[in-house]
C-alpha positions in Angstrom: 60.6 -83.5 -221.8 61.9 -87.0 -222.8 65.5 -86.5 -221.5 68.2 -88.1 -223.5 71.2 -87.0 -220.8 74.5 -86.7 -221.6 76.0 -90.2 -220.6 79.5 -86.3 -213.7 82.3 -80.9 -211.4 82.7 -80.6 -215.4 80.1 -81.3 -219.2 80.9 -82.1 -223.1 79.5 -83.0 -226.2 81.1 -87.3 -226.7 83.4 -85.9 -229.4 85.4 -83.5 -226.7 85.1 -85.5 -223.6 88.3 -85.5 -222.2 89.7 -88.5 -219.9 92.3 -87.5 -217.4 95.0 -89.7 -217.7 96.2 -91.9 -214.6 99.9 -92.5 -214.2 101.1 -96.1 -213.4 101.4 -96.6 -209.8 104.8 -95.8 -207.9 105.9 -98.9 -205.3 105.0 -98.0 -202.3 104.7 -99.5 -198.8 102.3 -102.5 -198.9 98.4 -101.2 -198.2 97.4 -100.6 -194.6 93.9 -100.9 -194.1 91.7 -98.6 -195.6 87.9 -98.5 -195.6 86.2 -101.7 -196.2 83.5 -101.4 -198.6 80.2 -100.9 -197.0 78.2 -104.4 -196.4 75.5 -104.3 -199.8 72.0 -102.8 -198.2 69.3 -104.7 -198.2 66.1 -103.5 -200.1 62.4 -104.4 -199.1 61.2 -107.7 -200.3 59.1 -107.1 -203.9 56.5 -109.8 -203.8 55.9 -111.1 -207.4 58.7 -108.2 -208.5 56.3 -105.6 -208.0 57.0 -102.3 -206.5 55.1 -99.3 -205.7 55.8 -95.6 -204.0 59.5 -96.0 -204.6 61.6 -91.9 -204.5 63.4 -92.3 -207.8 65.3 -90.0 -210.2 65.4 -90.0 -213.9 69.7 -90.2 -214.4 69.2 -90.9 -218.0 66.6 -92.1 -221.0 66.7 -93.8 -224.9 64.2 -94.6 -227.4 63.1 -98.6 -227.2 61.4 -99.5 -229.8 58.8 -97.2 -231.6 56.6 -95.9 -228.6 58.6 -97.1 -225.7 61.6 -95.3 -223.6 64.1 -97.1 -222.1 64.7 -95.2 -218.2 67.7 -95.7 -216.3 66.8 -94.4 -212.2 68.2 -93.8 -209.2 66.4 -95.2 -206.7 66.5 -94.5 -202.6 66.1 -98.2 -201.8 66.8 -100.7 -205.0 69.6 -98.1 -206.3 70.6 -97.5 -209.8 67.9 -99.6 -212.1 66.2 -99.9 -215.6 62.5 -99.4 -216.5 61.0 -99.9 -219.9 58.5 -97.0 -219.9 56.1 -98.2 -222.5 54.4 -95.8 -224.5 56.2 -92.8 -223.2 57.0 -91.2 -226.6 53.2 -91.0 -227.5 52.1 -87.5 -228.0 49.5 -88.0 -225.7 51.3 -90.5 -222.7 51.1 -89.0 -219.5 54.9 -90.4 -218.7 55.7 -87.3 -221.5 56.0 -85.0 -218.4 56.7 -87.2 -215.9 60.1 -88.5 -216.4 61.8 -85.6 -216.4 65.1 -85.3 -214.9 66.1 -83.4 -211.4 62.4 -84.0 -210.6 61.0 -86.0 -207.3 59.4 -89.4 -208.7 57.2 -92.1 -206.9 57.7 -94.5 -209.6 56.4 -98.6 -209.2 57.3 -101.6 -211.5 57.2 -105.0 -211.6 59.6 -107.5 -213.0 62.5 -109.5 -211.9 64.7 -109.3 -214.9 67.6 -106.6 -215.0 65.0 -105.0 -217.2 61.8 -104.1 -215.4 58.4 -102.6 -216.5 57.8 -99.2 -215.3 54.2 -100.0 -213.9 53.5 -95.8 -212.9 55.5 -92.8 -211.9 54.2 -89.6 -209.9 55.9 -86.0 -209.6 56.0 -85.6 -206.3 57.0 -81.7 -206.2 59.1 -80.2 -203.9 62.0 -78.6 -205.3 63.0 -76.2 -207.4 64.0 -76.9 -211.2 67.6 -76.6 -212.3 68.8 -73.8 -214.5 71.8 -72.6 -216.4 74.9 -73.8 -214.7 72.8 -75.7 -211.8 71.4 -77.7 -214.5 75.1 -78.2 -216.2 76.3 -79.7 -213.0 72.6 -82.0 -212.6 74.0 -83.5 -215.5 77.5 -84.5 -214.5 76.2 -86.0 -211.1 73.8 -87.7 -213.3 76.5 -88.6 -215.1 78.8 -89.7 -212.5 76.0 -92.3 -211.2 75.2 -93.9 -214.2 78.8 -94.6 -214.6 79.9 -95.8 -210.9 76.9 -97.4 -209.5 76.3 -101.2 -209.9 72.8 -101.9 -211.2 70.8 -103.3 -207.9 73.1 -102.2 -205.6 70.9 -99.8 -203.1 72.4 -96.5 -201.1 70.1 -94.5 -199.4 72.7 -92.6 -197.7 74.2 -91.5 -200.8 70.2 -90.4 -202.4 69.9 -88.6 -199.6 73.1 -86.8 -200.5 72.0 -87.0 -203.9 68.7 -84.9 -203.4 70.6 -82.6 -200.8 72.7 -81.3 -203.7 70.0 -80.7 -205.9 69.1 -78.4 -204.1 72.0 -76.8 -202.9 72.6 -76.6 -206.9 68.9 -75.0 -207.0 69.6 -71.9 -204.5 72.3 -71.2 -205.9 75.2 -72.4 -203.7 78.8 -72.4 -204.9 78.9 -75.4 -207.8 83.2 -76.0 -207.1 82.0 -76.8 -203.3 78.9 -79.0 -203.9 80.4 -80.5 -206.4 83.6 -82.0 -204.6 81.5 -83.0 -201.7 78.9 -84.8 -203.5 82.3 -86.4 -205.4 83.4 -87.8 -202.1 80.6 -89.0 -200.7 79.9 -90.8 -203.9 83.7 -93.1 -203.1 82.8 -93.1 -199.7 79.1 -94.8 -200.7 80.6 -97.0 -203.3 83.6 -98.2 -200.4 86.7 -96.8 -202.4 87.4 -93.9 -200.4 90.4 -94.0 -198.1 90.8 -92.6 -194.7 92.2 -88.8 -195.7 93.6 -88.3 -192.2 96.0 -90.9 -192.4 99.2 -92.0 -194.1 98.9 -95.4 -195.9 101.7 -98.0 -194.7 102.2 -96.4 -191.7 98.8 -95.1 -190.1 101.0 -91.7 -189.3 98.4 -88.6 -188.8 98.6 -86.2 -191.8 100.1 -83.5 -190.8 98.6 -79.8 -192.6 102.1 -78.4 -193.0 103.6 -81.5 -195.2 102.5 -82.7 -198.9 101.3 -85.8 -199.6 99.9 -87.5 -203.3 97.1 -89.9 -202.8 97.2 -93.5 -204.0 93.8 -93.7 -205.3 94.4 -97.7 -204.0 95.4 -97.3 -200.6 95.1 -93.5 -199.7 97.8 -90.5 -198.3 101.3 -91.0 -198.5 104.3 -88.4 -198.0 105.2 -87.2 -201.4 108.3 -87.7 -204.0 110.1 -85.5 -206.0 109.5 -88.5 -208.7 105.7 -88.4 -208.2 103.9 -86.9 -211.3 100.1 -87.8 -209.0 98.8 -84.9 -208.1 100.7 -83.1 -205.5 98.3 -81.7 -201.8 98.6 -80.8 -199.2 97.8 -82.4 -195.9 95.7 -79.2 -194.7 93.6 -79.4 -198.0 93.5 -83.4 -196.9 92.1 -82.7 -193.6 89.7 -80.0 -195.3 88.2 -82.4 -197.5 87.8 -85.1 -194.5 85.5 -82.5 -192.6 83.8 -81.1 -195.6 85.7 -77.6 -195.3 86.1 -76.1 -198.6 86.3 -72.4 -198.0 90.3 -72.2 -198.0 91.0 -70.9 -201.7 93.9 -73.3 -201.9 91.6 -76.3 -200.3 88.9 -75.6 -203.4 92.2 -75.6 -206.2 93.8 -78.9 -204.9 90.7 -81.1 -204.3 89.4 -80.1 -207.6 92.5 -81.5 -209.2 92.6 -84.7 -206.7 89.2 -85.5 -207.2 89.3 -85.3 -210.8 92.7 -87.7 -210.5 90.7 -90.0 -208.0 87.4 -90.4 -210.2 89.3 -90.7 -213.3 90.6 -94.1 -212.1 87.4 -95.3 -210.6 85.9 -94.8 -214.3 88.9 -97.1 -215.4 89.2 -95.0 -218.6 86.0 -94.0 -219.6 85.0 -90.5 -220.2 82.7 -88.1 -219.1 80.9 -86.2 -221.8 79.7 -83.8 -218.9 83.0 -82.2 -217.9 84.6 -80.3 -220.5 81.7 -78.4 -221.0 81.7 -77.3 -217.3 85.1 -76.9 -217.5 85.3 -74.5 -220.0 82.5 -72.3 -218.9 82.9 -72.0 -215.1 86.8 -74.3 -214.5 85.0 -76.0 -211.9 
């Protein structure tokens, strides 16, 4: 099919996105050092702009012109780019069935422009398609690329994490669990995700039995009666630094903290994607 996806755990039709507001900050101790954003990857040299045998994903497609589709893909070594697929919407193109979403692509183009030309793109096979809620939360990490990734900017670690929840989605493992993982290691990738272990300001271990907010600038601090950021605790802090979401409590607070945390990397902008989930399965 020639996907048109919603424009990230939860999805909703534009009209009833819903963009979770983020309180001014509170004055706090000047920042300690956090996590330096990662040095930008280098990508293989494209001679004359051309490319071939690159793993891609379809994120998200529009009509161009009459016959054409515009492709936006993720891709393991050039990152997040745009193809003009040319000819896609002809009944009888052989991109029709090939730039599907969720599905394993060796695509090639050439160009040098922010714009490329999608030159050919191969289903590679491999894993199994998405369905019902699987595909509902596809969407939303589809979602949440397209609207935190630079254009250009590659991250193979974070494809890699990227096909690795596909198809933890595809057999069926707990959505709320994925979901918040692949949500951290998409700040971690993209260098705006602090150190969860330890206090800002004063580099103090976090300590399980005290609760802390989480200045989405600088990281943990000890929490205020004043603070209307979300409230956690340092055991679901260290649960989320190690990747341990099977505490009830841990799955409850990150969802709220990561939700807080992505709304103001998004700077405002919504996320047709997460009501939807969040009114069929409160992820």
């Amino acid at each position: 099919m020639s996907t048109t996806t919603p424009a990230q755990p939860e999805l909703a039709p534009a009209s009833s996105a819903v963009c979770v507001p983020v309180p001014a900050p509170v004055a706090i101790a000047p920042p300690a050092a956090t996590s330096a954003p990662p040095p930008r990857r280098s990508r293989p040299p494209a001679r004359d702009g051309k490319v071939a045998g690159q793993p891609a994903f379809v994120l998200h497609s529009y009509p161009h012109k009459e016959t054409s589709l515009i492709v936006d893909v993720f891709t393991r070594e050039y990152g997040r780019i745009a193809l003009v697929a040319k000819g896609a919407k002809r009944p009888h193109s052989q991109l029709r069935g090939v730039l599907q979403t969720f599905q394993p692509l060796q695509a090639g183009w050439t160009g040098k422009s922010e714009l490329r030309i999608l030159t050919g793109a191969e289903w590679v096979g491999g894993m199994l398609p998405l369905e019902k809620t699987a595909l509902l939360c596809g969407f939303y990490l589809n979602e949440l690329l397209v609207k935190l990734l630079a254009r250009d900017d590659p991250h193979p670690v974070l494809f890699d994490h990227y096909v690795a929840t596909l198809n933890q989605l595809a057999h069926n493992e707990p959505p709320p669990i994925v979901l918040r993982k692949f949500e951290r290691a998409l700040l971690k990738e993209t260098g705006v995700a602090a150190d969860l272990t330890r206090c800002t300001g004063t580099r103090q271990a976090v300590e399980a039995g005290q609760v802390y907010v989480v200045d989405p600038e600088r990281g943990p601090r000890p929490a205020r009666a004043s603070d209307v950021w979300p409230k956690i605790t340092g055991k679901t802090l260290l649960d989320m630094e190690r990747e341990d979401y099977l505490d009830v409590a841990t799955q409850a607070q990150s969802k709220l903290l990561m939700r807080f945390l992505l709304a103001h990397q998004l700077g405002g902008a919504t996320l047709n994607t997460r009501q939807i989930l969040i009114d069929l399965m409160q992820l």
